[in-house]
Structure formats: C-alpha cells, structure tokens
N, C-alpha and C positions, 0 to 999 in steps of 0.2 A: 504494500500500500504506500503511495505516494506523500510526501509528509506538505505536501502542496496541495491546495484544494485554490479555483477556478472559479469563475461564473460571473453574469453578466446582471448578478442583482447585487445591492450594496448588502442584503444581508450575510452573504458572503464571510464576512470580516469578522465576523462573531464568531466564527470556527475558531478563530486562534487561541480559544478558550479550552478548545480539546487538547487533550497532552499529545497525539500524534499529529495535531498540525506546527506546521511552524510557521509556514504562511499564506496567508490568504489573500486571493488577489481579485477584486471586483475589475470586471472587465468592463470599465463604462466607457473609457475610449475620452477623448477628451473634447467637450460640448466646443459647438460652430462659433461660441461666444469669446470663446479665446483662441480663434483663428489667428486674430490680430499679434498675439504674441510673434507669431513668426518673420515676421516685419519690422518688430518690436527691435530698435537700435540699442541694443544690452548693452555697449560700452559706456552707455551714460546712465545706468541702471544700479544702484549701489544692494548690497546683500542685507538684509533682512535678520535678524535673532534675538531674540525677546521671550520671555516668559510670561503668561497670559491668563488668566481666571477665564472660566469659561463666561461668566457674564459679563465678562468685557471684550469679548471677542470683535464684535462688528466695532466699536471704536478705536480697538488699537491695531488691528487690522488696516481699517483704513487709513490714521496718523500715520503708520507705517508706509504703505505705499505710496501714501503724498510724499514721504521723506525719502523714500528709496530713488525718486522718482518720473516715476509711473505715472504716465499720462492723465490727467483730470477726465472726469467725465464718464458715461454710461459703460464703455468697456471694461475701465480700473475696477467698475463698482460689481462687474461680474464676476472678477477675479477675487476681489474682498469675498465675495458672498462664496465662491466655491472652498477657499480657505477657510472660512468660519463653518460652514457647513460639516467640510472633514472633521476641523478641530471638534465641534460638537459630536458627530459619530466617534470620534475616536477618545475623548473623554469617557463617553456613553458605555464604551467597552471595554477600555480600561478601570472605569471607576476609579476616575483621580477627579479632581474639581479645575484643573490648571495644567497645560500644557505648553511645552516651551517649543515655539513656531522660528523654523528656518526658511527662509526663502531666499536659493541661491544662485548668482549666475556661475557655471561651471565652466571653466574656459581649459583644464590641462588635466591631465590625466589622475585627478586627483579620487583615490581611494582605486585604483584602478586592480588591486590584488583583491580577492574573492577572500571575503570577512564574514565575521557574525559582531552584531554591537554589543557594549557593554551598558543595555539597557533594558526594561522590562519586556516593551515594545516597541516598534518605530514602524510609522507610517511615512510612506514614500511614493509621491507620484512629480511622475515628469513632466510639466509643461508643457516646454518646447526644445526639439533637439532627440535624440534617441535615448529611449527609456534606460532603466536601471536591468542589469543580467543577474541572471540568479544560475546557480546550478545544484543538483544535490551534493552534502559533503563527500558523502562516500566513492562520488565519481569524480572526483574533483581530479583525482591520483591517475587519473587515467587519461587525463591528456587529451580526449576526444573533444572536439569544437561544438560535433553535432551534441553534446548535452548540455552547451550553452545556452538555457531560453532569454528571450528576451520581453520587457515589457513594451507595450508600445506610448505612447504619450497620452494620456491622461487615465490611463489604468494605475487605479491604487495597490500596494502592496499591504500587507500587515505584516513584518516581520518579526517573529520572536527573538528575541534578543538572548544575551548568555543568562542575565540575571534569572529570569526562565529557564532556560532552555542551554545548562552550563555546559553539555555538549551538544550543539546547534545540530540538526540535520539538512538546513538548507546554509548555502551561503550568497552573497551577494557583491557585487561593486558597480562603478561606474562606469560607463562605457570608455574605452582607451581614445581617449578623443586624438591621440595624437596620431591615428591608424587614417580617421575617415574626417579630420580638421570639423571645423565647425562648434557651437557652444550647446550647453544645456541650462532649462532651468530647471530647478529641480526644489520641490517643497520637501518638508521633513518637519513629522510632530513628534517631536517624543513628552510620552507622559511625566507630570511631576507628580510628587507624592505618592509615587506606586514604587514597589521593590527599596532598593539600597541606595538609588542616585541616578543620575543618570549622564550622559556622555555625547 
C-alpha cells in the first residue's frame, strides 16, 4: 500500500491523520484566477514569513502582499483568499489555532536533495513554475527517474513531517531549477502549537 493517497477533493488532506499516510495531495490544479501569476514580474516581488492566528488570517495576508509587492487590486485579493482558505483547512486538521505562512519566490536550486521536514506537518502548493517532486523513501536508493512524481501547480500537498513521522516514508524537494532555468513560487504553512516546534 502506497503511503501517498491522491484525489481531486480537498477532503483528501484529512488522510494524513492515518499513520500509513504520509501525504496527501488534493489534486485541485490551480484556479484560472491566478493565471496572472505567470506574467507576474517576480524580481520585484519580495518573500513572504510571518506567523499568523487563524482569525487574523484575511488581514495579514493581505498587509503582507501589499508589502511583498503584489499588484493592488481584484487579482492580489484572489491570491489572499486562496492563502487564507489553505491556512484555514490546514489549521482545521492540524488542530493548532496559528500557522506560520511562507510565501516564496524560488529562483536556485534550493532544497533540491529529497528530504523529510522537521515539523509536524507542512502544506505545500506551487503557484507558479513546476510543482514540488516527491518520491517514496525506500526507492529513493534506487536511482530510477521514473519514481520521481511530480506535482503540478496549484495541487496541494500535506506532508508528514519527522516530528510524526521520525522515519518518513515519503520524501520530497524542489525542483532542480538549474536543469530546466526559470522560477517558482511556492506557499508553505506549517503549523504552530502542534508537536515540539517547528522549522
């Protein structure tokens, strides 16, 4: 049995609650409303990290991306909204009240070795750019390309992290940007007040 579980509904995500998932990936694809990111001029674009209460989510969300930023106006507020949406689902199944929100532009091959985090959980979806690769640990040794999956852009992840999950069954990185050029952006929530800390 596969320690990945798939599907194209968000309740998906809720699996990484069984001890044989490690991650779960809702396959939404990422909505026609943030098209515009791929257009989107990233060198003027600043990163994103902050710790967040979930009832303060739609305000600091948005302060954020006026400061990073991000274009004013009806497209930024879509982007706000599908961030605050995650963070909410992803509170919801973590059971913490506050999540610490990354929003990154990825320019170099950074995290580009296949890892497990040292957190309870981590939610990861790609923007813009080519998603995040996962493979199982135990094929990792084996050197085969074909058991490299890939996500596509705007499919969420739920990754179980070590503090879980102290020997990971799945692993994960970035794609090697320095193969195929070009940038990513890439969100990241990890929970606060769940486990030992987080990273």
């Amino acid at each position: 049995m596969s320690a990945a579980v798939c599907a194209n509904a968000p309740e998906v995500l809720t699996r990484i609650a069984e001890p044989e998932v490690h991650l779960a990936i809702w396959e939404a694809g990422r909505p026609s409303g943030l098209d515009w990111l791929d257009t989107l001029d990233l060198a003027g674009i600043s990163d994103l990290s902050f710790p967040c209460a979930l009832t303060d989510l739609d305000r600091e969300i948005g302060e954020g991306l006026a400061e990073a930023g991000y274009p004013e106006g009806a497209e930024r507020d879509v982007l706000g909204e599908l961030m605050a949406d995650l963070a909410r689902r992803f509170g919801a199944i973590m059971g913490c009240d506050a999540v610490k929100v990354r929003l990154e532009v990825i320019r170099t091959d950074a995290c580009r070795k296949f890892h497990a985090d040292y957190v309870p959980a981590r939610l990861i979806t790609t923007l813009a750019g080519p998603g995040t690769q996962w493979i199982e640990a135990d094929r990792i040794l084996e050197g085969n390309p074909e058991e490299i999956h890939q996500m596509r852009a705007g499919d969420v992840g739920l990754f179980k992290g070590r503090l879980l999950a102290p020997e990971p069954a799945i692993l994960h990185r970035s794609v090697p940007l320095s193969a195929i050029g070009g940038t990513r952006l890439l969100l990241v929530l990890d929970p606060l007040g769940v486990g030992e800390g987080t990273a």
